[in-house]
Each structure stands twice: as structure tokens, then as C-alpha cells.
FINUTI-670694 format. One record per residue (C-alpha): residue in one letter; x, y, z. Coordinates in steps of 0.1 Angstrom, whole numbers, padded with zeros to 4 digits, always signed. Layout:
N
AXYZ...
END
This chain:
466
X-0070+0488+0021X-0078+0483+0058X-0068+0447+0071X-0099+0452+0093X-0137+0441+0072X-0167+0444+0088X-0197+0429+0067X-0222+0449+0060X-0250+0427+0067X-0244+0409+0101X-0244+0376+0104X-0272+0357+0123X-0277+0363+0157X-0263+0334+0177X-0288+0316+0196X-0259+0315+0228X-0257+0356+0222X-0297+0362+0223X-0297+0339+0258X-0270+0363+0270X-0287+0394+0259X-0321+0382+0276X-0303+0377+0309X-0289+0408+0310X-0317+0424+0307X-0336+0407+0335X-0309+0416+0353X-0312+0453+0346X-0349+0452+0353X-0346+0437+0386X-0319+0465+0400X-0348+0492+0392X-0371+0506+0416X-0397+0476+0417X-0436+0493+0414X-0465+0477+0401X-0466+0487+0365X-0430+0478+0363X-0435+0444+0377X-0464+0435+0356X-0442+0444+0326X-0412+0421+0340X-0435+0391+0349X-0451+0394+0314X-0416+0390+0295X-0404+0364+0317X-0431+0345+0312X-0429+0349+0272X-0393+0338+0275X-0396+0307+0299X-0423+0302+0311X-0421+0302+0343X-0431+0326+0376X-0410+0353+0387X-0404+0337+0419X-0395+0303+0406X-0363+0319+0384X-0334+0291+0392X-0306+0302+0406X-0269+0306+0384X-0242+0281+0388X-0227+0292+0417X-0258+0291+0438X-0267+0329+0436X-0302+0347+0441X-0319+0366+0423X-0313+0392+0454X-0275+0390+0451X-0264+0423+0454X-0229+0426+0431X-0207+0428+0462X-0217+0394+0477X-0215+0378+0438X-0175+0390+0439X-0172+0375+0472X-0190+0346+0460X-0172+0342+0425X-0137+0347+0446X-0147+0313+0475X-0153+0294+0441X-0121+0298+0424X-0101+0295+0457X-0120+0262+0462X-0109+0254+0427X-0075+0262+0437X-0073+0242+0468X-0091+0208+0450X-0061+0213+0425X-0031+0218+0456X-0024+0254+0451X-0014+0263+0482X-0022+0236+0500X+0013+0225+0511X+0011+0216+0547X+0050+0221+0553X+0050+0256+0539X+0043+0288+0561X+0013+0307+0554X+0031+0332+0536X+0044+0304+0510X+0010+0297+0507X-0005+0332+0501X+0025+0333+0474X+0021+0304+0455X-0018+0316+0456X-0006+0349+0444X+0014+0335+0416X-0017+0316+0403X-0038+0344+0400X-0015+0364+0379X-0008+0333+0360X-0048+0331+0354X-0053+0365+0346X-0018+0372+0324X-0036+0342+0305X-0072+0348+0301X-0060+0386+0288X-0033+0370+0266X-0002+0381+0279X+0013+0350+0292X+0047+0344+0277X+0071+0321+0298X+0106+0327+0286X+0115+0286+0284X+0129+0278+0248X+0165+0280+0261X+0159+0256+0285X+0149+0225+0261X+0174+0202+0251X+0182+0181+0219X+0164+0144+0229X+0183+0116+0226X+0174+0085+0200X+0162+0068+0235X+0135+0100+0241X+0118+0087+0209X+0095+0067+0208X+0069+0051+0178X+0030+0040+0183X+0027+0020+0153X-0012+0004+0149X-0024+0026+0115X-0022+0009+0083X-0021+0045+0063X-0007+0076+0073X-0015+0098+0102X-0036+0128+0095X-0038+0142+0127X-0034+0138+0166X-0048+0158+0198X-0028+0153+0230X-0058+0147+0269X-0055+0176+0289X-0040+0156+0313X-0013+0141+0291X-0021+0103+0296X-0032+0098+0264X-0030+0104+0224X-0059+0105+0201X-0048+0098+0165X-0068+0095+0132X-0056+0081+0097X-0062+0077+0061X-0074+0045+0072X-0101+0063+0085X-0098+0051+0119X-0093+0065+0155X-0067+0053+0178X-0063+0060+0214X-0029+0056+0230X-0018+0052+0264X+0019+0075+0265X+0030+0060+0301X+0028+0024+0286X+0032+0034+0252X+0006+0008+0241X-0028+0009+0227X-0060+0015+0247X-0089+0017+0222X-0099+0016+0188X-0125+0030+0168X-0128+0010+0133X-0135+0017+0096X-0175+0013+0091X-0174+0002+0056X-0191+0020+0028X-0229+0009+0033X-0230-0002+0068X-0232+0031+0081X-0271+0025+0092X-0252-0006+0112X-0222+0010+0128X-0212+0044+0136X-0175+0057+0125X-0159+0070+0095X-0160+0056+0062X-0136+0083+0045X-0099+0097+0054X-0100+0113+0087X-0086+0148+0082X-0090+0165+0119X-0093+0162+0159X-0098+0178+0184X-0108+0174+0219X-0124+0198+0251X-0100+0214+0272X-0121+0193+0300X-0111+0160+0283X-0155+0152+0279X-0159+0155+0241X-0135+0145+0212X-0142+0156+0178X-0128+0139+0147X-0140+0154+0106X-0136+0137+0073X-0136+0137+0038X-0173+0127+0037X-0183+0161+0054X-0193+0142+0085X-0183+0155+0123X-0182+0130+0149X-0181+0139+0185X-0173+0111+0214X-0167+0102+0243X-0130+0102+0250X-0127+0080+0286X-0148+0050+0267X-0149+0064+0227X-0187+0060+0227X-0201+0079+0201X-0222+0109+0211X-0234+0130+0184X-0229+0136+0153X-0230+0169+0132X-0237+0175+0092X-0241+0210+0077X-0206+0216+0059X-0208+0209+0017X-0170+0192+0017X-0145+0179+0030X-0137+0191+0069X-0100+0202+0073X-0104+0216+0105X-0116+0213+0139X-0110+0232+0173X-0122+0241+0208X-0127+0276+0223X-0107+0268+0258X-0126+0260+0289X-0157+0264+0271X-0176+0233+0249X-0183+0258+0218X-0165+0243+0187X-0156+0253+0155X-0150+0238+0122X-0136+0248+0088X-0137+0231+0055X-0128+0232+0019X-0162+0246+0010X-0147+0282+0027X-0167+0286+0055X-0161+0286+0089X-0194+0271+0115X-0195+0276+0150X-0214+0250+0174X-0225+0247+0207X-0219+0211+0222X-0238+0219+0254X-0271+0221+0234X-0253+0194+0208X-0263+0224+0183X-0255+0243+0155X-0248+0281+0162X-0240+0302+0127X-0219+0303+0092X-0191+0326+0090X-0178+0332+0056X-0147+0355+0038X-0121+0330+0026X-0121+0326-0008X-0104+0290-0015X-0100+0261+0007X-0098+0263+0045X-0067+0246+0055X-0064+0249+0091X-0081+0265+0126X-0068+0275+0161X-0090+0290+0185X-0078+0296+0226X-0091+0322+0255X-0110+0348+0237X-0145+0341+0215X-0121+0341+0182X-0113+0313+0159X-0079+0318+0139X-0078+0305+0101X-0052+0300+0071X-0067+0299+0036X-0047+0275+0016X-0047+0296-0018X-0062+0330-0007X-0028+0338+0008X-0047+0349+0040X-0052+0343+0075X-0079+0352+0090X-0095+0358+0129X-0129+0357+0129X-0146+0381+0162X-0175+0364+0165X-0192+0390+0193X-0186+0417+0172X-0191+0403+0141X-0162+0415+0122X-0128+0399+0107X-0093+0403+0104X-0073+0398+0071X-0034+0392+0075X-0010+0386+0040X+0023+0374+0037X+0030+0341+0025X+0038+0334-0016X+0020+0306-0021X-0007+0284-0002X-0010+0290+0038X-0010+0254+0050X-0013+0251+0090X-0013+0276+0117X-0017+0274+0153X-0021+0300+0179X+0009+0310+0202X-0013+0334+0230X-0043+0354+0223X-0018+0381+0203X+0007+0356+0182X+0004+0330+0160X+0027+0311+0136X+0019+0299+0096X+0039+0273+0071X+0024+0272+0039X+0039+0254+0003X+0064+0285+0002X+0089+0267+0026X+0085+0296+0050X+0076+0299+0089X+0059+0330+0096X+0061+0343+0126X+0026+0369+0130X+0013+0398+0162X-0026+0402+0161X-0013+0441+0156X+0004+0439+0124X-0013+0427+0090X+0022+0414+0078X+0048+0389+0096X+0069+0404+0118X+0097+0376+0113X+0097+0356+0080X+0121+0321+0079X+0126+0314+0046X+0137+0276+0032X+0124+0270+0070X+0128+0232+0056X+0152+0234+0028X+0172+0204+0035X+0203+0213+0021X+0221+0224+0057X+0211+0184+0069X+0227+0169+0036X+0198+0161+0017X+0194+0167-0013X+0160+0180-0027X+0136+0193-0052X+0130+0236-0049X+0100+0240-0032X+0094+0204-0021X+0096+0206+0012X+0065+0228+0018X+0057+0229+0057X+0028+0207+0066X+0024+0212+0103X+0030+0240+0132X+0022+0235+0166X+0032+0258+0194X+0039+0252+0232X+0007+0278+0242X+0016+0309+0265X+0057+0305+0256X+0086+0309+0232X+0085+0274+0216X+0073+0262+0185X+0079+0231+0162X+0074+0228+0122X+0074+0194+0097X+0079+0186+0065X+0086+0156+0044X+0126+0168+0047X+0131+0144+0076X+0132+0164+0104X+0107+0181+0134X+0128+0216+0141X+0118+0232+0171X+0122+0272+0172X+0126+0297+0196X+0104+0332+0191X+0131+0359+0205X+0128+0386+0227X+0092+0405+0220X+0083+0379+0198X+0097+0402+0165X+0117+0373+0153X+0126+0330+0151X+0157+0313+0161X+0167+0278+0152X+0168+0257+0180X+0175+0218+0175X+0162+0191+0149X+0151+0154+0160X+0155+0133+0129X+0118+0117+0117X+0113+0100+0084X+0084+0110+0065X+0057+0133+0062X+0049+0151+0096X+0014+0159+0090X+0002+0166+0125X+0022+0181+0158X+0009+0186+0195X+0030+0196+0225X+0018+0181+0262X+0004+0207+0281X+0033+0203+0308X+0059+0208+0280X+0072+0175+0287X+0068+0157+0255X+0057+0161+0219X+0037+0142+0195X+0040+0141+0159X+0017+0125+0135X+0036+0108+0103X+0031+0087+0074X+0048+0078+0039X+0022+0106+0022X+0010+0140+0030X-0026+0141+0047X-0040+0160+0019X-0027+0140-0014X-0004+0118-0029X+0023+0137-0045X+0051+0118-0029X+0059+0082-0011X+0086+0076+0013X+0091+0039+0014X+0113+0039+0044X+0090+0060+0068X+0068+0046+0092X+0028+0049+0097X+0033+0059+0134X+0027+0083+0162X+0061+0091+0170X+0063+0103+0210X+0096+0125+0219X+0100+0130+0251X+0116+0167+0257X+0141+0175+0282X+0156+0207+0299X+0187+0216+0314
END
């Protein structure tokens, strides 16, 4: 069977789509020969759809007229994103020679557009080295375990939720806390605003404005990261929400759930968009980056799945044994997948099987401990976006960092950093120069297991490269 389903009733058309659709054909209309019928016609439907006069349509974002021809919206388009360059120092080296700065201009144009089309791989595994016991660092402030962390697009600060169904923000410079958002108690939720049940994901904007945390309760939150004001908040799922992620450089979010649907919001309009469905057990995990595509593992399905939302369709990848656990996105054509199998799977958008397969990823038995078969299931994958470095946990006591070799066709072992625990959550820096893991004396889904010794902590390791 075809790894590629296309439902054959489409889904709902998405309110952001319709908007889109409308525009595009105003601007259609106004590039025809203007005559009176015509413009009757194009007044009438402009009207209908905002009620306003033909010559009182506001200008786009960028300050363009209706008028703009499609040359001066290039030209346009281009003075913006130089502008953008220059506020962020791209070129802007007063020391350098104008060639320097035409380079270094150069250079962040194909950077841009290797990474909006998904083709970004920097080669930089090799160049990370095994941190030292002083690299490592633990934010200790949760009286349960961690459930998950999300890292500010700047890299100041650390956002971490627990089974004690709060929301800690942490300052990484002074490794101290900044801000807390408390337990509301069961009852006083007319009083307060928070979560009254195990915090279970994160995420935050890739513009640092909104933070997103789910629960047990079916609840989404969404807040204000610089002061953790509560914004909005967003019901709709029918159990618990397991996952939670951000299209980048765009504020459309989408959640998954252990009722087996995926939904899609807009957090412009504060809105709900559509429903996707297709798994058949519970969602464990969601990645979404560039493209308008959200990436999902299935727990017991044994699939993962990337949902195209403008073409309304889905692909269906198989290859783990048992339950498909976490997954996070590598670039817009690789992902990796742990699951309760013990094995790292290493995936290309192209192929509806693995193309490299780690088994006993976190057996145990090469570090000298001795464990149960199959107990060391991998509970978290994070990857270091746009490059060859990845990093996996389990309750075997270690965070092992792998390198994805040449092509991305297969995974190398790189180092281990000795953590206690479960490693429920993990989240490079942007920059690549640390890593966050979130860990706790259980795993963030049950209670199978206690580890005495481990520590209810963010645990901050600071990477470093030869």
C-alpha cells in the first residue's frame, strides 16, 4: 500500500486558507483590463467581503499599493529584508571592506534560502566535545519531575513545566530562577489561572511573544513569556494534550493529544483553525519547522505521520516494533524517532522506512549497568535543527549525543554525559552552545519506575568544540 493517503473527503477549509484565496483573487481582478462592468463586479465583491470602498483597501505590510506593479513589490520585499539584515549586524562591520560586506551578505542569503527550502545541513557533529562535570549544571525549584522544557530564541532563558503542574522560568547566565507560575488548586480555577493537572507540553514562538504549556486536563494555556501573564486560553481536545509546537516564524500552532487528533490554531486571531485526524492510538509527540507541515509519532500505531495541511493529504512512515515515543524534526526532509523498542531511528521524508536503525540505542550494558530487556525505552530526542547532531534519553543514566553521517543514511555514537534519572524532555540552544534536559525520578507519562537518587532538576550542559 502507498505510504502516501489522501482523504477522500477534505477536511474543512481553513479560515487562514479562504483569507488567502480571497486575496488572490482581488489581486487577479485588479491586473485585468479595468471597464465598467468589470469594476462594478469587483466593487460588489469587495464590498461583500469587507466592507469597505475600493479605494479605501489598506495597504500590505510592507507599505505597498494597490498599484504596485510586481517589479517594484521585488524591489520592495528585497530593501526589507536588507533592512532586516542590517538591524541584526549582517554586514555591517565598519572595519571590513565592502567586498567582506557583500560576502557575509551573500552568505546569509543562501543560508536563508538553503533553510526555508530545507536543505541546510552544517557538517558540525565532529566538532563537539565531551563536557566536563564543571559544564553541568542543575536548576532545581520542581517538587516532581520535569515533563518538558522549551529553550527563548535568544537563549537567555528556560521554560520548564512539571508533574507538579507548574511553570518555571530560568535565567541560564545566572542559573537562578526568574519567575514562577503556581499550581491553581482543584476548584479555584474561577479565582486564579494555571494548571491544576500534570503539565505534559511546551512550547514557545520562534519570536519569543507567546508560550504555550497543555495538560492532563485537556486545557492549553498560552502566555506571555517576558512577564508570564496569561493570555488565552484554548479548549477543544477530549484528553489529555501530549503535544504542542510552533510552525517557525509564523504564530500558527499545533497540538496533539491522546484523543488521536491533531488541531491547528491561529494565535494571531487567538482562534481555532481545523481537526486533522489518521492516528489510530495515542499521540505521543509533534514537531513542526519551515514548511505548513506538522510531524507526529503515534505511540502504539507504529506510525509517524506528516500532516500537509495546504494540500490536505498525509504521509504514513513504519518502522519501529513497539510504541513510537518522541520525535523531533532534523530539517524539512529528516527526522529522528525513539519509541519503547530501545531503538533510534534515523528517517528521510523520501522513504517510508528508516534509513538507519540503532538498536539497544540505550541498552546500558556497554556503561556497566545492569538492566531489565527492554527497560530502557527512549523517552526523548531532540535535534540541533539544520545539522548533524542529535541527542536521545532514557532512564539508563545517560544523554548520548549522535552524529547523522554523511547523506544522513546512517548514526554514529558520539559521547555520553552521565544524568541520573529519567530524561523526559531535551532542547538544544539555538547557537549550539548548550543543551537542556528535563529529568525526574519517574517518566512524564506514568509511574512504572522510581529512581531515588535522581534529581527533579533542569539539568543545563554547556557544549564545547574543538
Amino acid at each position: 500500500m502507498s505510504f502516501f493517503i489522501r482523504n477522500d473527503k477534505p477536511l474543512k477549509k481553513r479560515k487562514l486558507q479562504d483569507t488567502k484565496r480571497r486575496k488572490d483573487r482581488k489581486d487577479l481582478k485588479l491586473t485585468q483590463e479595468p471597464t465598467e462592468s468589470s469594476n462594478n463586479k469587483q466593487e460588489e465583491e469587495i464590498e461583500s467581503d469587507s466592507d469597505v470602498e475600493y479605494d479605501k483597501l489598506p495597504s500590505d505590510e510592507g507599505g505597498s499599493s494597490d498599484e504596485e506593479t510586481a517589479q517594484e513589490k521585488k524591489i520592495r520585499l528585497a530593501k526589507k529584508y536588507l533592512a532586516e539584515l542590517k538591524s541584526e549586524g549582517v554586514g555591517d562591520d565598519e572595519d571590513g571592506s565592502d567586498d567582506d560586506k557583500r560576502d557575509a551578505i551573500s552568505d546569509r542569503l543562501k543560508h536563508d534560502f538553503l533553510e526555508q527550502s530545507g536543505k541546510l545541513n552544517k557538517q558540525v557533529a565532529d566538532e563537539y566535545l565531551p563536557p566536563e562535570s564543571s559544564d553541568i549544571t542543575y536548576l532545581k525549584g520542581h517538587k516532581l519531575p520535569i515533563t518538558c522544557i522549551v529553550i527563548t530564541p535568544d537563549n537567555n532563558y528556560v521554560f520548564s513545566a512539571s508533574k507538579d503542574c507548574s511553570i518555571i522560568k530560568w535565567s541560564v547566565a545566572k542559573c537562578s530562577k526568574v519567575h514562577k507560575i503556581p499550581r491553581v488548586e482543584k476548584g479555584a480555577e474561577g479565582v486564579k489561572v494555571g494548571h491544576t493537572t500534570h503539565i505534559l507540553a511546551l512550547a514557545i514562538s520562534s519570536d519569543g511573544e507567546f508560550l504555550v504549556s497543555g495538560d492532563k486536563s485537556k486545557l492549553i494555556h498560552i502566555w506571555n513569556p517576558t512577564n508570564c501573564q496569561h493570555i488565552q486560553t484554548f479548549k477543544g481536545h477530549r484528553d489529555a494534550i501530549t503535544g504542542l509546537a510552533f510552525r517557525k516564524n509564523t504564530h500558527q500552532m499545533f497540538s496533539c493529544s491522546q484523543d488521536r487528533s491533531v488541531k491547528v490554531w491561529d494565535l494571531d486571531q487567538m482562534s481555532y483553525v481545523e481537526t486533522l485526524f489518521g492516528h489510530q492510538d495515542t499521540i505521543t509527540g509533534i514537531d513542526s519547522l519551515t514548511r505548513e507541515r506538522a510531524l507526529t509519532s503515534g505511540g502504539r500505531d507504529g506510525s509517524v505521520r506528516i500532516w500537509k495541511i495546504l494540500e490536505e493529504s498525509q504521509l504514513v512512515f513504519n518502522g519501529h516494533k513497539g510504541s513510537i515515543d518522541c520525535i523531533s524534526l532534523i530539517n524539512d526532509s529528516c527526522f529522528i524517532s525513539g519509541g519503547d523498542d530501545n531503538c533510534l531511528c534515523l528517517w528521510n521524508v523520501a522513504k517510508k522506512k528508516p534509513v538507519a536503525v540503532c538498536v539497544k540505542a540505550h541498552s546500558g550494558a556497554k556503561d556497566g549497568v545492569n538492566t531489565v530487556a527492554g527497560e530502557n525505552w527512549i523517552s526523548s530526542v531532540a535535534a540541533m535543527q539544520h545539522t548533524d547532531l542529535v541527542a536521545s534519553g532514557s532512564k539508563d543514566g545517560f544523554l548520548r549525543f549522535w552524529k547523522c553521517g554523511q547523506g544522513f543514511k546512517n548514526l554514529k555514537s558520539l559521547f555520553a554525559v552521565q544524568i541520573p534519572g529519567f530524561i523526559n524532555s531535551i532542547q538544544f540552544s539555538k547557537d549550539g552552545s548548550f543543551v537542556a534536559a528535563g529529568v525526574g525520578q519517574e517518566h512524564k507519562s506514568g509511574r512504572w519506575w522510581r529512581i531515588k537518587e535522581a534529581k527533579n532538576a533542569v539539568c543545563v550542559i554547556k557544549l564545547r568544540t574543538s
